[in-house]
N, C-alpha and C positions, 0 to 999 in steps of 0.2 A: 599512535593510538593502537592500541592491542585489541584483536577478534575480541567479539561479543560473546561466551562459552554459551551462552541460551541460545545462540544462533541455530537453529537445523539444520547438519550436516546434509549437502546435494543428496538428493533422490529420497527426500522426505514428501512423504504423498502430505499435501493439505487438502484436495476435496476432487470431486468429482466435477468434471466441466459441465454439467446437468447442474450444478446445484450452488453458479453462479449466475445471478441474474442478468438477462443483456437487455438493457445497461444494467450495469450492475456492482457492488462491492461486496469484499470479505473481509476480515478481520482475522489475524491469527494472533495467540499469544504462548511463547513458550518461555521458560523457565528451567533455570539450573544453579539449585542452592539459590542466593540472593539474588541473583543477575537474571534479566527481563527482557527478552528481544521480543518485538512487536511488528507486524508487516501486517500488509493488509491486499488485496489482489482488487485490479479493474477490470470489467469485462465492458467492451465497446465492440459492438458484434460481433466478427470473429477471434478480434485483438483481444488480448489480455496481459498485464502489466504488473509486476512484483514492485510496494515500494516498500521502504522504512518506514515505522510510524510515527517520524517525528517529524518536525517543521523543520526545514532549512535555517529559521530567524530566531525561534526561541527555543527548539530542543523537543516541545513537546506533543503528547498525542494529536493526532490532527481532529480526533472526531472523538467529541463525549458519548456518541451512544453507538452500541454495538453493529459494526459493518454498515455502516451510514458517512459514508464518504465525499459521495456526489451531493452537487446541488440538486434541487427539488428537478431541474431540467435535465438531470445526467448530463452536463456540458464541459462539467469543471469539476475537479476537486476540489474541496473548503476546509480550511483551516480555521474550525471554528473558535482557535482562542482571539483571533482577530481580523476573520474574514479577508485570508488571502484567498488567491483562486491559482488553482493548476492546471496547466493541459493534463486529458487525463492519460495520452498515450506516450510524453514523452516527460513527463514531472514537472516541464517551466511553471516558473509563477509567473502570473500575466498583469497581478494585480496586489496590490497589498504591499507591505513595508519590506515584503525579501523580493521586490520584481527583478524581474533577470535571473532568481536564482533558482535551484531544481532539489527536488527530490530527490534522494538516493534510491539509486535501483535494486529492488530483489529477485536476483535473476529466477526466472522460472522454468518450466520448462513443461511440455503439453504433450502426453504419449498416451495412445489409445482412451482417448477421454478422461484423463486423470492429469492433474496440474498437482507436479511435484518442482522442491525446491533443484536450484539449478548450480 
């Protein structure tokens, strides 16, 4: 399988670590010509976690609405096209029809209060 060309080449600033909620989710989406890469950031107090925005099981966004990731409890990720659940700091599913499987990682990376790609 060939790079995603939307991907954002390391040391792409996405946001300021002020301006991730703990707990908390982000949402990125970039684009290049047709092609669409999507990630999205966790903040679990000082941990913070880069994933893909797809499901391990069917491909697709994990969340209909903008940086709305966690459950109501901040405990878990949710895959709301069929209510899988994720640890949020290491991608497992715990729950739902991909259990055992994981998340792909967006690496990140956190320098003087700024969370860029890694």
């Amino acid at each position: 399988m060939s790079e995603n060309p939307a991907r954002p080449p390391p040391g792409t600033r996405l946001c300021a670590l002020a301006d991730l909620p703990d707990p908390g989710s982000k949402g990125f989406r970039f684009r290049h010509e047709r092609t669409l890469f999507a990630g999205f950031l966790i903040r679990i107090g000082e941990e913070v976690r880069g994933y893909v925005d797809s499901c391990p099981h069917a491909g697709w966004p994990l969340s209909a609405l903008p940086d709305r990731y966690l459950t109501r409890e901040a405990d878990a990720i949710l895959c709301t096209g069929h209510a899988a659940l994720f640890r949020p700091l290491d991608g497992v599913c715990v729950a739902g029809p991909c259990a055992g499987m994981s998340l792909t990682r967006w690496p990140i990376a956190i320098e003087s209060g700024e969370v860029f790609t890694a």
